[in-house]
C-alpha positions as CSV (number, residue, x, y, z in Angstrom):
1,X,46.0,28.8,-58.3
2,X,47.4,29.6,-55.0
3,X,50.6,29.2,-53.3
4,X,50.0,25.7,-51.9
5,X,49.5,24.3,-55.7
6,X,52.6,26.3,-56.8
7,X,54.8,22.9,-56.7
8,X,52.0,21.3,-59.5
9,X,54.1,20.8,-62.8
10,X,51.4,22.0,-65.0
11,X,49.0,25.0,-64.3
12,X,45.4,25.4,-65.6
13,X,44.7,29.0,-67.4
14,X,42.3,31.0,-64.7
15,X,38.9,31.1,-65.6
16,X,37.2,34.0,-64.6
17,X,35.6,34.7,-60.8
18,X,32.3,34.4,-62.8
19,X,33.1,31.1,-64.7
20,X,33.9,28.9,-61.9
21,X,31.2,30.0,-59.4
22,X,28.5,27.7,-59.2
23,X,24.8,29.6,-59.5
24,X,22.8,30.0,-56.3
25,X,20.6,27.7,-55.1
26,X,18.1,27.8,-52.8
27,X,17.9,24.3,-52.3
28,X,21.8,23.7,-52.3
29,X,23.3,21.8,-48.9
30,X,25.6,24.6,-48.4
31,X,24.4,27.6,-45.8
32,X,24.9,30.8,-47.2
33,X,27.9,30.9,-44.5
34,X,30.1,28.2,-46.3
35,X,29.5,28.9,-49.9
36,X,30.9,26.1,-52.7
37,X,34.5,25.1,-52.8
38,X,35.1,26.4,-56.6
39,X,38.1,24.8,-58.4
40,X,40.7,25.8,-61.1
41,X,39.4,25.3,-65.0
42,X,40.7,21.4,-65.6
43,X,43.9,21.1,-66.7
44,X,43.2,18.4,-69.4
45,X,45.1,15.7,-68.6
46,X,47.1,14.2,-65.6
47,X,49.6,17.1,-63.5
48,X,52.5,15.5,-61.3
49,X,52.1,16.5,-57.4
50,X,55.0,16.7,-55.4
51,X,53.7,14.8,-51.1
52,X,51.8,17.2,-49.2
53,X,53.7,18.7,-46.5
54,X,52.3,20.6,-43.3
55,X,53.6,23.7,-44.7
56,X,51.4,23.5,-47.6
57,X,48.3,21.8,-46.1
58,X,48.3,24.9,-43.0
59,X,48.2,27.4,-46.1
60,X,44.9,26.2,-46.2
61,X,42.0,28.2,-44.7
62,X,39.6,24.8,-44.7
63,X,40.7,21.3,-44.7
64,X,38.0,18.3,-44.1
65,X,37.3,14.8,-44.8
66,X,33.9,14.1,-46.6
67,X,32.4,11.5,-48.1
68,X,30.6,12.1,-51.6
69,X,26.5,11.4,-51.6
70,X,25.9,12.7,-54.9
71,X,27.4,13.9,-58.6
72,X,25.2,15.5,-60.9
73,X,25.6,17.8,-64.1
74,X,29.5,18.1,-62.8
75,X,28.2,19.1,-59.0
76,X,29.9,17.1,-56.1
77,X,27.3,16.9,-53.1
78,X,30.2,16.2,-50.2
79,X,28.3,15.2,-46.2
80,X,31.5,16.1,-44.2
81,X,32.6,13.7,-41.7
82,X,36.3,15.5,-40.0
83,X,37.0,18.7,-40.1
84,X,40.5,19.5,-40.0
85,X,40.5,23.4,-40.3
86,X,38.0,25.9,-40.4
87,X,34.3,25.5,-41.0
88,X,33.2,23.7,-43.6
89,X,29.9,23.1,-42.4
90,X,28.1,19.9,-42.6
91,X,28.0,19.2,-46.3
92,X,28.8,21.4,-49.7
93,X,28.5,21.1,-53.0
94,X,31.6,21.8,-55.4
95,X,32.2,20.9,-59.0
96,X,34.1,18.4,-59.9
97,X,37.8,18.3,-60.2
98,X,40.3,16.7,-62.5
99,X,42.1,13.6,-60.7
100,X,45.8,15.0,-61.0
101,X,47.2,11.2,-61.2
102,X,44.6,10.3,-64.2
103,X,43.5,13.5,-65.8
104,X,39.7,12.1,-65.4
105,X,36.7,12.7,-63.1
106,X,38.2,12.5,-59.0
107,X,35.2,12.4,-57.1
108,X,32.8,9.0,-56.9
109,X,29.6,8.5,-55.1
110,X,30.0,6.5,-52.1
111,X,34.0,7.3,-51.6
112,X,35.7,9.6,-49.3
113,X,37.6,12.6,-50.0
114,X,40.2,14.8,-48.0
115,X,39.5,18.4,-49.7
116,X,42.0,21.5,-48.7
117,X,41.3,25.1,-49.8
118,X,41.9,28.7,-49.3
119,X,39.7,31.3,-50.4
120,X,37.2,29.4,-51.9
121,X,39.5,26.9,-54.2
122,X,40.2,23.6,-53.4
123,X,43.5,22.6,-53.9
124,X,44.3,20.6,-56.7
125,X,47.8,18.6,-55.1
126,X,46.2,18.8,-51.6
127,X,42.5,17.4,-52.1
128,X,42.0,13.6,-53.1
129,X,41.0,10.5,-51.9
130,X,41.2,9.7,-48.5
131,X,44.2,7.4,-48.4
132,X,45.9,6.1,-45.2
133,X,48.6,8.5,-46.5
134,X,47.0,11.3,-47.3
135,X,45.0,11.5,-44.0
136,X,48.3,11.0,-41.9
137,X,49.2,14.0,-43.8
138,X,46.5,15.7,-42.4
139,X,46.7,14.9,-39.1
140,X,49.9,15.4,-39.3
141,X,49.3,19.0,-40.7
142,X,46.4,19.4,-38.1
143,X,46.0,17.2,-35.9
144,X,43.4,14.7,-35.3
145,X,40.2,17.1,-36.6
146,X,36.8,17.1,-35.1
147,X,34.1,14.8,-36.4
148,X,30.6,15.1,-36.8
């Protein structure tokens, strides 16, 4: 957990570097540039999250909208569409997270997602569905992002 999750009520036990990296693949959408968004182990059940501010979605070192094409074997395939911050690349595949509102599965095929993370883990408060209100939180944070 980083400092932009430190306002999450309950806090997932760290798994190792080893247990939360995904394997390499060859055929993976992700360039060996922009390797795989890992996340915390799930917390097992729902986590209150306090509204993103700018403060916490700049501590970010990536922030992007993307919209998911795939979930298999508890790997999101994500095609970015907005880039907010950084370089995401075109598409990546990251395992799936824990909804913090629900405690199950967050990402669906077909939806779109805003994801923010630093140093390769996505943030569990700041990364969800892309609501009008968490996008204006984004551009807020950001500004408009570039798409494509």
């Amino acid at each position: 957990m980083h400092d932009a999750d430190a306002h999450a009520s309950s806090s997932p036990e760290p798994l190792s570097a080893q247990a939360r990296q995904l394997p390499p693949q060859s055929s993976s959408p992700v360039s060996s540039r922009h390797p795989a968004v890992q996340t915390p182990e799930p917390t097992g059940g729902a986590i209150t999250c306090d509204a993103p501010t700018d403060a916490a979605l700049r501590a970010n070192d990536t922030a992007y909208e993307a919209t998911v094409t795939r979930v298999n074997d508890g790997v999101v395939t994500l095609t970015v569409t907005t880039t907010y911050a950084g370089d995401p690349g075109t598409s990546a595949e990251i395992p799936q997270m824990t909804d913090p509102s629900t405690g199950g599965d967050l990402f669906t095929v077909g939806h779109a997602y805003l994801v923010a993370s630093t140093g390769g883990f996505a943030s569990d408060c700041l990364t969800g569905p892309a609501t009008d209100q968490l996008r204006r939180a984004y551009v807020s944070a950001f500004g408009t992002g570039t798409t494509g």
